[in-house]
C-alpha positions as CSV (number, residue, x, y, z in Angstrom):
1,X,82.6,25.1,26.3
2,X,83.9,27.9,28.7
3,X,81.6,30.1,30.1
4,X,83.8,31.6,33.2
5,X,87.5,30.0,34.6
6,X,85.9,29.3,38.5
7,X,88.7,29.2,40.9
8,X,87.9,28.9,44.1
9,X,90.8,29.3,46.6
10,X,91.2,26.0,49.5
11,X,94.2,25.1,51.0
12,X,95.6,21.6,53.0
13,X,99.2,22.0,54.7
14,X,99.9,25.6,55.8
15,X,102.0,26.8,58.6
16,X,101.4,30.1,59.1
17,X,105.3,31.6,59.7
18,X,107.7,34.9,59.2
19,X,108.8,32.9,55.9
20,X,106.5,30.4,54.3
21,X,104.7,31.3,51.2
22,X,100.8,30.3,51.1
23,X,100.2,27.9,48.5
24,X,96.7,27.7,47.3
25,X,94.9,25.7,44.5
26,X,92.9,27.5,42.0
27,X,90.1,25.4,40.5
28,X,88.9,25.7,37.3
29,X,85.0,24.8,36.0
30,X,84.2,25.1,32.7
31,X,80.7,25.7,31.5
32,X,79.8,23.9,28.5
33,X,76.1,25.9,28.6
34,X,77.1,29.3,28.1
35,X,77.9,29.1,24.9
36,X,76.3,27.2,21.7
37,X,79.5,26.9,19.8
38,X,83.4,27.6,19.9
39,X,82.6,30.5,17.9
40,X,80.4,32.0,19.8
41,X,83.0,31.4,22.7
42,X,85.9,32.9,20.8
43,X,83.6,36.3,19.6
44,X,82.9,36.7,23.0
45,X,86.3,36.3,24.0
46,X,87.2,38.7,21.9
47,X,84.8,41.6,22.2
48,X,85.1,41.1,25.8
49,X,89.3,41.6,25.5
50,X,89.0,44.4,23.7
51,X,86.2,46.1,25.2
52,X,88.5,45.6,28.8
53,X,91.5,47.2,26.7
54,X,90.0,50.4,24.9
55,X,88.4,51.0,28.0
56,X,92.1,52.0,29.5
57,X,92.4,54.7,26.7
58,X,89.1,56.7,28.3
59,X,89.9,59.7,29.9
60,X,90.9,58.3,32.7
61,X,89.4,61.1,35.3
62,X,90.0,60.1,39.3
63,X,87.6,62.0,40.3
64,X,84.9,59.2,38.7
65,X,87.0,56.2,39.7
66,X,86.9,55.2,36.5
67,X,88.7,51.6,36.7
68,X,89.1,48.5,34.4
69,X,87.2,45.5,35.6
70,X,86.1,42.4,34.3
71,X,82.9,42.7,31.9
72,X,81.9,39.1,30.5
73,X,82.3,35.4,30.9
74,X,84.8,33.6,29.0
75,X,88.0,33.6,31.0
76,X,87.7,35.1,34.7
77,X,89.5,33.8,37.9
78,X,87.8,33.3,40.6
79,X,88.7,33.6,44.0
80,X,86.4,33.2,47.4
81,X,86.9,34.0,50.9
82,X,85.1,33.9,54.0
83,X,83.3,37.0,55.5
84,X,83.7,36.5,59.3
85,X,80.5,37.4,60.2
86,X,77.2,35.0,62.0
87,X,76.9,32.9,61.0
88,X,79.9,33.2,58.3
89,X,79.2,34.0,54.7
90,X,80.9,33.1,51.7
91,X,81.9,35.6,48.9
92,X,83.2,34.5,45.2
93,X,85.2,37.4,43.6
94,X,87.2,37.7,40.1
95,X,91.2,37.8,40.7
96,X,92.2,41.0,38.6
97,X,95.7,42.3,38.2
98,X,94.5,45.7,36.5
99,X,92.8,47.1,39.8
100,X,93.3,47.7,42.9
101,X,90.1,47.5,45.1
102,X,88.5,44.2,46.4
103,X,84.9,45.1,46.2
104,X,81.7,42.8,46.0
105,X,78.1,42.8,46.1
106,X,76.6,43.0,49.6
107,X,72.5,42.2,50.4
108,X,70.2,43.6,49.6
109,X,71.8,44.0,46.1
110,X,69.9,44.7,42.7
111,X,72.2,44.4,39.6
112,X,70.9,45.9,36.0
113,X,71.2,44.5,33.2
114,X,73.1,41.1,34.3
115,X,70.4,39.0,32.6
116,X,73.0,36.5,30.6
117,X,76.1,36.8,33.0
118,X,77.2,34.3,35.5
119,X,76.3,35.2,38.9
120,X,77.7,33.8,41.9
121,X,76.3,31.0,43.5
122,X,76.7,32.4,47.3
123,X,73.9,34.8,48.3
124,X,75.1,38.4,48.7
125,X,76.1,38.8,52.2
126,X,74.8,41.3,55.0
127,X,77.2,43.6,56.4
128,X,77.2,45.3,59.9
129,X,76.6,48.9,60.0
130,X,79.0,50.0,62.4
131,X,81.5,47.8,59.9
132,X,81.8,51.2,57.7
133,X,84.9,52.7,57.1
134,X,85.5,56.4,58.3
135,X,85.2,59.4,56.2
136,X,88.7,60.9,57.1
137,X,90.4,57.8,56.7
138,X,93.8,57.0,54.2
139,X,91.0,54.2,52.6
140,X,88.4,56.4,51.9
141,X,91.0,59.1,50.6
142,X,92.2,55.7,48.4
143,X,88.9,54.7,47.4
144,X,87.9,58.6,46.2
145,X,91.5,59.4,45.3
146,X,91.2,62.9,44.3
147,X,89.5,64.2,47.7
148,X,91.0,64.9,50.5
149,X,89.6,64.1,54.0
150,X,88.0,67.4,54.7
151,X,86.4,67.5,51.3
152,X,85.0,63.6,52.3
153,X,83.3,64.3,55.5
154,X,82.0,67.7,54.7
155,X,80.2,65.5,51.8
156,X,79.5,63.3,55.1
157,X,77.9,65.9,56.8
158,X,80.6,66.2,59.4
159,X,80.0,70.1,60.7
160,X,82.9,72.4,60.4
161,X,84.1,72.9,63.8
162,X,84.6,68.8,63.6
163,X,86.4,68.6,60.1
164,X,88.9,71.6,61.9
165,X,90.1,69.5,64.5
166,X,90.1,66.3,63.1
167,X,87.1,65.0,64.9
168,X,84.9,62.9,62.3
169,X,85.5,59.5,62.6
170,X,81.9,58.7,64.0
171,X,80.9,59.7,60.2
172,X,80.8,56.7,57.5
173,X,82.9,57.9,53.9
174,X,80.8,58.5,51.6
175,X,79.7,56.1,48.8
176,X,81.6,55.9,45.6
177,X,81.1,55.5,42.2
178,X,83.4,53.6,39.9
179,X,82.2,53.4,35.8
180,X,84.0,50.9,33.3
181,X,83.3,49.6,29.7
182,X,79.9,48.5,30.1
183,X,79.3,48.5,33.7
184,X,79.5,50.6,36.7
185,X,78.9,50.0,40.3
186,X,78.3,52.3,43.6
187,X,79.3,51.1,46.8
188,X,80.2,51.8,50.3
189,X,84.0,51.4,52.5
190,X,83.6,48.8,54.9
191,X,86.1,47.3,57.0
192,X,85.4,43.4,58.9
193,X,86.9,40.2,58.9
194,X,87.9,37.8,55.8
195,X,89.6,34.4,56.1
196,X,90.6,32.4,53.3
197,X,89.0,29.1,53.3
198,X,91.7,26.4,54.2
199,X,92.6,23.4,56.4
200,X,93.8,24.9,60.3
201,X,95.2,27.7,60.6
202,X,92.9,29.5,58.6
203,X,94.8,32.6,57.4
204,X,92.3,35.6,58.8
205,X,92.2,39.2,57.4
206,X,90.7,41.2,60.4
207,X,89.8,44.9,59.8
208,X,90.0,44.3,56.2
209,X,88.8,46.8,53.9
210,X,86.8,46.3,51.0
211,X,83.9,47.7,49.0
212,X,80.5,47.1,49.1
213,X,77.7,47.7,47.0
214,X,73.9,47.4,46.3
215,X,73.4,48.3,43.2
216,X,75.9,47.7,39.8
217,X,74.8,48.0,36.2
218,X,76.1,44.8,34.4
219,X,78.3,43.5,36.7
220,X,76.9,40.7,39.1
221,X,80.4,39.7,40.8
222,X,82.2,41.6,42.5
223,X,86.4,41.6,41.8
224,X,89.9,41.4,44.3
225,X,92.0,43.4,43.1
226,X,95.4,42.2,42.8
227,X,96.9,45.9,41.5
228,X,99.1,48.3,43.3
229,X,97.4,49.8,45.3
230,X,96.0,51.0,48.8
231,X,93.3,48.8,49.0
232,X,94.9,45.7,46.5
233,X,94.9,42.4,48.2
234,X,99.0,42.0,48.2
235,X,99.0,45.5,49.8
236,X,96.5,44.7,52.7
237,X,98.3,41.6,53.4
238,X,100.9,43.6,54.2
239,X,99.4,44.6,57.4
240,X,98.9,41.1,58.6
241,X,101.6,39.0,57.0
242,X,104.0,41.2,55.5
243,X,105.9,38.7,53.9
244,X,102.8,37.7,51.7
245,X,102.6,41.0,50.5
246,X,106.2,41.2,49.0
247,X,105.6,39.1,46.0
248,X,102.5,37.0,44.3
249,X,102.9,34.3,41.4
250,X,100.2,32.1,39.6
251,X,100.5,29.3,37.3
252,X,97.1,28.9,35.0
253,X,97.1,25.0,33.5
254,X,96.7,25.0,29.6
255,X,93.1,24.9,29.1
256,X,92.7,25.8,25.3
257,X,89.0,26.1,26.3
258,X,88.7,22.7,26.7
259,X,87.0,21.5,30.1
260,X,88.6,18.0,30.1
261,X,92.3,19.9,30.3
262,X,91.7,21.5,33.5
263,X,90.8,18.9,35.6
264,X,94.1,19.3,37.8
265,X,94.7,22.5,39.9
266,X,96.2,25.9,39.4
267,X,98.6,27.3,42.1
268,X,98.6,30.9,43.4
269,X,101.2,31.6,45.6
270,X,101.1,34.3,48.1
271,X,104.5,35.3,49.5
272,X,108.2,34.9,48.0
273,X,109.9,31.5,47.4
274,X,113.2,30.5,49.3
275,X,115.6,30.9,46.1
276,X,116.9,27.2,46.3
277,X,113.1,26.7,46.4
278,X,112.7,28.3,42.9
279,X,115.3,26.6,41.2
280,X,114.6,23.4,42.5
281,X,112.5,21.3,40.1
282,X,109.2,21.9,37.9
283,X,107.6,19.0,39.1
284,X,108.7,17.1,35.7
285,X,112.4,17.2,37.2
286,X,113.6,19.9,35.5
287,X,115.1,23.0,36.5
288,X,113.5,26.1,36.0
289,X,114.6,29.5,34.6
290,X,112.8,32.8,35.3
291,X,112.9,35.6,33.0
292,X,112.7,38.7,34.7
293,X,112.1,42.4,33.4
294,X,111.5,45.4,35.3
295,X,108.2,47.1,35.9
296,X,107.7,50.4,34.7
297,X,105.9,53.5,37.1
298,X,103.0,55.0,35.2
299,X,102.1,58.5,36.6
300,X,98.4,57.8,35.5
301,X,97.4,54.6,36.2
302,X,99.7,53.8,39.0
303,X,98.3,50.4,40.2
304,X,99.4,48.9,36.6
305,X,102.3,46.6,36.2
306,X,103.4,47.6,33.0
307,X,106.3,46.1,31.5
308,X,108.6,47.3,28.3
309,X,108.6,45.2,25.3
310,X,111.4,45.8,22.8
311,X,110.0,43.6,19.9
312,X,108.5,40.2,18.4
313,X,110.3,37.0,16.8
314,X,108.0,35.7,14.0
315,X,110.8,32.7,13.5
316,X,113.8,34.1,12.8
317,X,112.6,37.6,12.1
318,X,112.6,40.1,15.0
319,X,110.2,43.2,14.2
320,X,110.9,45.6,16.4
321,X,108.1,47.7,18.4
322,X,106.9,51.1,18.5
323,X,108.3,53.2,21.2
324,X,104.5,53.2,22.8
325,X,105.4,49.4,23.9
326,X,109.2,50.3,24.7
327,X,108.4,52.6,28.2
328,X,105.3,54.5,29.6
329,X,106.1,58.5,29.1
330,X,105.5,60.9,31.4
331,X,101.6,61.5,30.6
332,X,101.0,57.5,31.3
333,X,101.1,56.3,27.8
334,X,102.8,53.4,26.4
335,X,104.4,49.9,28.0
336,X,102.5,46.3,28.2
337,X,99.9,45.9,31.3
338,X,100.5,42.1,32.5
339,X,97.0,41.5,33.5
340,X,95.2,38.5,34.9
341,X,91.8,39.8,33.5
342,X,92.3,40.0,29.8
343,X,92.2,36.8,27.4
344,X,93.8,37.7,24.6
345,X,96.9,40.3,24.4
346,X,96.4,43.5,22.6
347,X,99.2,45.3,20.3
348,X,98.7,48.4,18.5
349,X,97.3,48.4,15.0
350,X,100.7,48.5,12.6
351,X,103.0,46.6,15.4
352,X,99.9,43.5,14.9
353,X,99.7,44.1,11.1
354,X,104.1,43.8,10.7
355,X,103.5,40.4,12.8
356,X,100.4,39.1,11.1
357,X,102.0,40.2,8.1
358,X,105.4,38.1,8.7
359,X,103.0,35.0,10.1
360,X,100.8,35.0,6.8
361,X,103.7,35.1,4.5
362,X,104.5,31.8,6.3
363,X,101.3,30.1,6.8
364,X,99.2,31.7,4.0
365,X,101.0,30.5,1.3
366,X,100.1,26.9,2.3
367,X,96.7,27.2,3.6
368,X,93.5,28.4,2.9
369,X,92.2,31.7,4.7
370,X,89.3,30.5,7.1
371,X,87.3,34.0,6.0
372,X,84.3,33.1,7.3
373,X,85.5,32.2,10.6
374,X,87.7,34.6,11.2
375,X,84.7,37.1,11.2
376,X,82.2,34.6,13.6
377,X,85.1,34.5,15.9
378,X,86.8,38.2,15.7
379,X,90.1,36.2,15.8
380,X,92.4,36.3,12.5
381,X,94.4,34.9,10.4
382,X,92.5,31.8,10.9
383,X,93.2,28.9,8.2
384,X,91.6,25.7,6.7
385,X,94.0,22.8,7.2
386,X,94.1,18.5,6.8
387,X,96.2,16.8,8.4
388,X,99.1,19.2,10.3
389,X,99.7,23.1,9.9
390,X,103.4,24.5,10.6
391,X,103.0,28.0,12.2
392,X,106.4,30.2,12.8
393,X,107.3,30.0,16.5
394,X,106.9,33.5,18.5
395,X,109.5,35.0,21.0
396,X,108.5,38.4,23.3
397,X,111.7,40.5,24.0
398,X,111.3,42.4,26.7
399,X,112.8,45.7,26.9
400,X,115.8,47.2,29.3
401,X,117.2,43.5,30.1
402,X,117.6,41.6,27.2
403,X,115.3,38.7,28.0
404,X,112.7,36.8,26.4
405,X,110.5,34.5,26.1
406,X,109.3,32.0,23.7
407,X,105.6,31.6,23.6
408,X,104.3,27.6,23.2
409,X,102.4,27.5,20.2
410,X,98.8,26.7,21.5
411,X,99.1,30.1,23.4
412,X,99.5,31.8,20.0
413,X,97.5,29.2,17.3
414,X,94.5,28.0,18.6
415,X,93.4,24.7,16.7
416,X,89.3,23.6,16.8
417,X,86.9,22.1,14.5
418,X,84.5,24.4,12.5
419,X,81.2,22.6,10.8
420,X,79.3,19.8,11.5
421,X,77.6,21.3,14.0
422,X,74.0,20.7,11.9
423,X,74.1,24.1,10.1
424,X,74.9,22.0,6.6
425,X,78.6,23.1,6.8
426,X,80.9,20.0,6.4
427,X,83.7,19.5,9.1
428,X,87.2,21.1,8.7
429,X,89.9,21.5,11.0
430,X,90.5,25.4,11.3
431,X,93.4,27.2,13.6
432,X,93.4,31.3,14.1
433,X,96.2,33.3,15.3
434,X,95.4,34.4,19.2
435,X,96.8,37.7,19.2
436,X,94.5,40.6,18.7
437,X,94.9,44.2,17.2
438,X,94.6,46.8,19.9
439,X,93.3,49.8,17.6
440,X,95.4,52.6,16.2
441,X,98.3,53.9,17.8
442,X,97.6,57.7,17.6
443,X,93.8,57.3,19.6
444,X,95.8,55.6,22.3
445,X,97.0,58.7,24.1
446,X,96.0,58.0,27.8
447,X,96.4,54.4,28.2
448,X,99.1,51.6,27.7
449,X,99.9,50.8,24.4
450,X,99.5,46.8,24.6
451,X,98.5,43.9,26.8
452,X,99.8,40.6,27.6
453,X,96.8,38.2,28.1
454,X,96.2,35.7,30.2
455,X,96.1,32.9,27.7
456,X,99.1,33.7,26.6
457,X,100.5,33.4,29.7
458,X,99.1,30.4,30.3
459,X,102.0,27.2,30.9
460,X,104.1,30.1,32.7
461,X,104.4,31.0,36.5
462,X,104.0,34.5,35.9
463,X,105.9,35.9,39.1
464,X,105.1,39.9,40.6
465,X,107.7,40.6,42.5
466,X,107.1,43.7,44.4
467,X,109.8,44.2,46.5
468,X,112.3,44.1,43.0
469,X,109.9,46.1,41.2
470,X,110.2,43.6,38.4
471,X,107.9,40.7,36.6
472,X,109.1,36.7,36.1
473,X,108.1,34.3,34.0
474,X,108.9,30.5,33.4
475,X,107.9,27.4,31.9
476,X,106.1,25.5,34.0
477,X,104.0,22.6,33.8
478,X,101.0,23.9,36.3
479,X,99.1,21.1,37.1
480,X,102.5,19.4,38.1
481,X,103.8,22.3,40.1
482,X,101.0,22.2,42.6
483,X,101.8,18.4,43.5
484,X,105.3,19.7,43.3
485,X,104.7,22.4,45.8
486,X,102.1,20.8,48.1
487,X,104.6,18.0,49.0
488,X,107.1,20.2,50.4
């Protein structure tokens, strides 16, 4: 069964030009090791989700750098690049839409605690000293964003008459700490060269900034983050492609945490479409329709894209949601995060009970409550069935714009086999309802009131379009789009 969603970025036609998005394939491996059963896959799944999620409803304090980041296997993305150094060194890192610094480990590195969690399978790598970022740089301000520059290289010992007149670059910024749900990591601002790993030209990242540490509690991998922000990724490709950096878009294939379905590539596409382009065909010979909805400014957590959502279709009923989900108010609170790094989307506790509610009354009244499972696998309502179970289709309508989007049923109802497995229990077909509750809504002062997951947005290019201020999403058929878009 899963244990982590490699993806490890290579490329074959690229034409580096003022125009042309970067196409890259995004492989998945599948552990079947990791774990001794789909329940045990699906409970850590879950904990894992919403351990990422209550973690954004800490007092989220800047002057700790207290940031979400991935915290155990089950679902992670993973990207790797090439650190330019001699001889060259590879580095794997988690893609992550809910930060915004690309950090990793760097030799020598001790991590505590990581017994049990995948670790990469590239030693860390050595970084030159005279690599490290200045203290009274915009990064280092980024990196420590409550501090100014003066307050950073005093901490660097830069003497007064220096910090005065603006005379301590030849002083390194100070480490940083960041903390997260059961993890945290202290590293160092380093700038060198990256290239990601493709067929000539190879795209290279010179003076890129990124994190780097030697010592982490429970986190063994280090994470790019795709958020918006200073040191994100999209917004240092800016500086050496600015076209990339305008808008990103992935596809994930429809795993259903089964290894044989993700056999084919994933795109991630760096850099916007030609429009005729993104109408043109799925790959199936369809044409494709995005729905599009803005992305809403959160004063907290600014590198979020947070999205409004107005309700839920459980079939023909639309249950509206709670104005936490409708906008983000002025203190940060409210909206949907669209994030790469969480499975399994979060809602608050009554908006989840009104849908499970509405889906019971459907399903429950034909089949059996899978009790049992439902507590191995933290996952619910999950039901006994024999031959077929009809489950209510579910439609997200996104606030401001009227759209929606209709979710395909095996990113809502996940169907597996439970028994059999030796333990005396006799084989039944079982599916659970994939949606999870986020918690109650009063304790979520601080933090976004719900998250879209990544499985459910599995089957869709999920589009971030940065220059529009506004998030896309379409049916796709992933493995298909790749061929699609590699033949161009």
């Amino acid at each position: 069964m899963a244990s982590a969603l490699f993806l490890i970025l290579c490329f074959t036609h690229f034409f580096l030009s003022s125009s042309q998005p970067l196409y890259l394939p995004l492989t998945h491996t599948l552990s079947q090791t990791q774990f001794n059963s789909t329940q045990h896959l699906l409970k850590s799944t879950t904990t894992r989700s919403a351990r990422r999620f209550h973690h954004h409803h800490r007092r989220h304090n800047r002057q700790t750098n207290q940031v979400s980041l991935p915290l155990a296997p089950g679902s992670d993305y993973t990207l790797s690049f090439t650190l330019n150094s001699s001889p060259p060194q590879p580095v794997s890192l988690y893609m992550d839409t809910g930060s915004d610094l690309v950090w990793f480990p760097c030799s020598p590195f001790e991590c505590i605690l990581c017994e049990g969690k995948p670790n990469s399978t590239n030693p860390p790598p050595k970084i030159p000293k005279n690599a490290a970022v200045s203290c009274d740089s915009r990064s280092c301000s980024a990196a420590h964003s409550s501090l100014s520059s003066a307050n950073l290289c005093a901490i660097s010992h830069c003497p007064l008459d220096s910090i005065e007149i603006s005379e301590c670059s030849s002083f390194s910024c100070p480490p940083f700490y960041y903390a997260y749900a059961d993890g945290s990591f202290i590293a160092k601002l380093y700038k060198h060269s990256l290239s990601i790993p493709m067929s000539t030209p190879a795209l290279v990242l010179r003076n890129f900034t990124f994190g780097c540490s030697h010592s982490s509690l429970g986190e063994p991998i280090g994470v790019a983050g795709f958020g918006r922000g200073l040191l994100s990724l999209p917004a240092q490709l800016s500086t050496f492609s600015p076209h990339l950096a305008t808008q990103f878009s992935y596809c994930l294939v429809s795993h259903s945490f089964d290894q044989d379905r993700v056999r084919r590539p994933s795109p991630l596409i760096l850099g916007p479409y030609d429009q005729k382009q993104k109408r043109f065909e799925d790959g199936a010979g369809g044409s494709v329709e995005y729905a599009y909805t803005s992305m809403l400014d959160n004063p907290k957590h600014p590198y979020f894209y947070s999205i409004g959502l107005a309700g839920v279709s459980v079939g023909k009923r639309v249950i509206p949601a709670p104005a936490i989900l409708q906008g983000v108010d002025e203190n940060g609170n409210g909206g949907i995060v669209v994030d790469s790094g969480t499975t399994f989307t979060m809602f608050p506790q009554g908006f989840y009970n009104s849908l499970v509610a509405e889906f019971d009354r459907r399903v429950g009244r034909v089949h059996e409550r899978a009790t049992r499972v439902e507590d191995e696998t933290g996952l619910g309502p999950c039901y006994y069935y024999e031959k077929v179970v009809e489950v209510p289709a579910l439609t997200l309508h996104f606030a401001g714009n009227k759209s929606s989007v209709l979710l395909p049923r095996r990113n809502y109802f996940y169907e597996f086999v439970d028994g059999g497995d030796g333990a005396g229990r006799k084989r039944k077909k079982v599916g659970c309802w994939m949606l999870m509750n986020g918690g109650d809504e009063a304790e979520m002062s601080g933090g976004p009131g719900g998250i879209l997951g990544n499985y459910q947005q599995q089957g869709f290019e999920v589009v971030y379009d940065l220059e529009k201020h506004r998030v896309g999403f379409a049916r796709r058929q992933c493995a298909l789009l790749w061929d699609s878009l590699n033949q161009r």
